[in-house]
Every structure is written in structure tokens, then in C-alpha cells.
C-alpha positions as CSV (number, residue, x, y, z in Angstrom):
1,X,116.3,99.3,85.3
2,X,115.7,101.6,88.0
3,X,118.7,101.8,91.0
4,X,117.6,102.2,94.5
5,X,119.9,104.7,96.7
6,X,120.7,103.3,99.7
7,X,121.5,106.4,101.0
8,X,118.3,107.8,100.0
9,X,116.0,105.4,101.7
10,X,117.7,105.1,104.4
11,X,116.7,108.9,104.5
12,X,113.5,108.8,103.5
13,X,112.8,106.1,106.4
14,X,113.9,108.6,109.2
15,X,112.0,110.8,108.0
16,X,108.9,108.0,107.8
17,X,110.0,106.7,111.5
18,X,109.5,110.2,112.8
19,X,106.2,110.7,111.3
20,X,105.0,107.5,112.3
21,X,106.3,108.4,116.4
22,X,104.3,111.7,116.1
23,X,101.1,109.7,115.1
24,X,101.6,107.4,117.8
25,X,102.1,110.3,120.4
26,X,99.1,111.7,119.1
27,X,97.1,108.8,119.0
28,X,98.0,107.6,122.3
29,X,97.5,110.9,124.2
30,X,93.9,110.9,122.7
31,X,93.2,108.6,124.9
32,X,93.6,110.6,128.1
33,X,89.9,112.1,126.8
34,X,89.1,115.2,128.7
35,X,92.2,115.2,130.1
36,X,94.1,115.1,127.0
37,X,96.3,118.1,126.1
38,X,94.6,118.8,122.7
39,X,97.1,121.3,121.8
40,X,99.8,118.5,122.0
41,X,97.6,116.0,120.4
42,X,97.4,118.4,117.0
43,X,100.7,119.8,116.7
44,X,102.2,115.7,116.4
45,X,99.1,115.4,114.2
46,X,100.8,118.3,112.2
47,X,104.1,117.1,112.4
48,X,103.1,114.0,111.4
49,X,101.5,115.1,107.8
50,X,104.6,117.4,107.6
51,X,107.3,114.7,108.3
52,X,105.1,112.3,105.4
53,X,105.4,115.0,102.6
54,X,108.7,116.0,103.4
55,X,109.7,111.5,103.0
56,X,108.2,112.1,99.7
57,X,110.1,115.0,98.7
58,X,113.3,113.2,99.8
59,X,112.6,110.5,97.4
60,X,112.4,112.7,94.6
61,X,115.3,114.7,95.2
62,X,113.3,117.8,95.8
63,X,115.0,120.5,98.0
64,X,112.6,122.2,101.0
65,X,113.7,124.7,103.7
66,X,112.7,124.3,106.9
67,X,109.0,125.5,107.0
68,X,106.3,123.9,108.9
69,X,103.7,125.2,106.1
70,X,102.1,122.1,104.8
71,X,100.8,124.4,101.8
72,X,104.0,125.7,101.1
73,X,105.4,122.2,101.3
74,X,102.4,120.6,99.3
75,X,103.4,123.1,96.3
76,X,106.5,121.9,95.9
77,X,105.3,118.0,95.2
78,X,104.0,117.4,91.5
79,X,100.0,117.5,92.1
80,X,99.6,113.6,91.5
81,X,101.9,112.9,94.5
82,X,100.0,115.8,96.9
83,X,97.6,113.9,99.6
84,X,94.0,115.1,99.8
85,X,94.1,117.7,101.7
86,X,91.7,120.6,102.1
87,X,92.9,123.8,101.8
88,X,90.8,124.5,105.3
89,X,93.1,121.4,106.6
90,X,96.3,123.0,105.3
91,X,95.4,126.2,107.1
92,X,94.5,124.3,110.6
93,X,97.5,121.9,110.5
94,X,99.9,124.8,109.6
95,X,98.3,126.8,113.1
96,X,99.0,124.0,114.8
97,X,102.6,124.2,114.5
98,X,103.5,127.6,114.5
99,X,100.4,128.9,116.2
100,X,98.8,126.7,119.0
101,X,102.1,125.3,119.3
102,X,103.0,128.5,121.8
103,X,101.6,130.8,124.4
104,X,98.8,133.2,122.5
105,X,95.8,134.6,123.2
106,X,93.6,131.6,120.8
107,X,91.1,129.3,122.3
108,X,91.8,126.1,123.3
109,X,91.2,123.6,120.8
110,X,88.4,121.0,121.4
111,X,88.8,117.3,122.2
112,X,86.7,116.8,119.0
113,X,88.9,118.8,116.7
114,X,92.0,116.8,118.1
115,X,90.4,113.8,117.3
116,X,89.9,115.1,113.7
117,X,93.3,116.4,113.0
118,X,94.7,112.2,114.3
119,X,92.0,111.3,111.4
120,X,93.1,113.6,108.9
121,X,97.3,112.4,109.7
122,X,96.2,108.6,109.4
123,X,94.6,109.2,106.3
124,X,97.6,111.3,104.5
125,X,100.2,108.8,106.2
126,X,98.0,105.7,104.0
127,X,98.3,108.2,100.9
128,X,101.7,109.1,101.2
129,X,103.1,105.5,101.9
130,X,101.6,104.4,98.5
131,X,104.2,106.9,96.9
132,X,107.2,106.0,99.2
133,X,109.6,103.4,98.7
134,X,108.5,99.8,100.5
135,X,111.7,99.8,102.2
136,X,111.6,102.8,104.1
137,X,108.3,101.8,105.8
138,X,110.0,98.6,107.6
139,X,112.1,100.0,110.4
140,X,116.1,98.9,109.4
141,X,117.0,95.3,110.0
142,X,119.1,95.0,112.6
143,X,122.8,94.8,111.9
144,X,125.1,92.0,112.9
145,X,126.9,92.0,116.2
146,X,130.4,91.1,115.7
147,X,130.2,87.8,116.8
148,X,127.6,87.2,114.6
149,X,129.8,87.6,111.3
């Protein structure tokens, strides 16, 4: 029978928690509509696709450097486990972290686009979570208080 690390999920959910606080940052500052920061709105949207593969790739001990490159990132999961992604939505979510994410000379990104780049994050978080271990999706049971034991 298979073990379960501890260790390893307990991993795996911080990674998980932090993806799922990017989607909600995103999510939530789409509701400022015209008034929303877009550039904001996409880079969580980024980070949290990024933060989903690189759950997975903690659960099956693959090593990744520090990158932000969702292809790079996607090329190192075997292709069963990689979410459907476009290779157009690669590109885009990888500009929004190391790109938009700065000062530049690039135009601003439409409310629109925002709004698709929250879609295209929900729907890699349900894809990834179907590859993830069920107890790294529950935030961690709170432990005892002292005078509880």
C-alpha cells in the first residue's frame, strides 16, 4: 500500500493555500470593474496557475527552480498531469509575471482580458486539484491548545 508523507502534504498544501489566496485577490479585485487594476488582477491570475503546477510537482518529487515560466514549468510534469493550457495562454500568463508585472512601455491590459486570465486560473486550479492529494486542499486542522490535551 501506498504511504502518504506528511511532510509532503503539508507542502503541497502551502503551496495549494497560496494559489488559492492569488485567485481570490484576483477574483475579488475584478470586481472594482473599470476601476480595477487589471495588471494586478492577471499577474495573481498568473501566480495562481504557477503556484497549482508547482503543488503538483511537489507531490511527485520533481525538482523546479525558481521560474515564473508556466511553459517551462509545464515541461517538466509528465503530459497526463499538464492542465489544458494553450500555448497562446502559456505565453500571456508568463508576460504577466515577468512582464506587465513592472514599469514598461506595453499597453494596459483590458478589463476583458483580466477577466479571461481569472477564467483561465479557475479552470487549471479544478484540473490540477484532481491530481493533488485530498488533504492538501482542506486548510490544516487546527492544533490543540494546551489545555485542550
Amino acid at each position: 500500500m501506498f504511504e502518504v508523507d506528511a511532510e509532503v502534504v503539508a507542502v503541497v498544501r502551502q503551496w495549494v493555500q497560496k494559489a488559492e489566496n492569488d485567485l481570490k485577490n484576483a477574483a475579488h479585485t475584478l470586481k472594482l470593474g473599470e476601476a480595477c487594476p487589471t495588471d494586478t488582477v492577471c499577474f495573481h491570475a498568473q501566480q495562481c496557475v504557477e503556484k497549482y503546477v508547482k503543488a503538483l510537482l511537489v507531490w511527485h518529487g520533481i525538482e523546479f527552480s525558481r521560474i515564473h515560466h508556466i511553459s517551462a514549468l509545464l515541461d517538466l510534469l509528465p503530459p497526463h498531469f499538464r492542465p489544458s493550457l494553450t500555448p497562446e495562454e502559456q505565453e500571456r500568463l508568463t508576460d504577466y509575471a515577468v512582464t506587465t508585472r513592472y514599469p514598461g512601455d506595453y499597453e494596459p491590459i483590458p478589463l476583458a482580458e483580466a477577466q479571461e486570465a481569472v477564467e483561465v486560473a479557475q479552470r487549471v486550479r479544478k484540473q490540477m486539484r484532481q491530481f493533488l492529494p485530498k488533504d492538501s486542499l482542506q486548510a490544516p486542522s487546527k492544533p490543540l491548545e494546551t489545555s485542550e490535551v
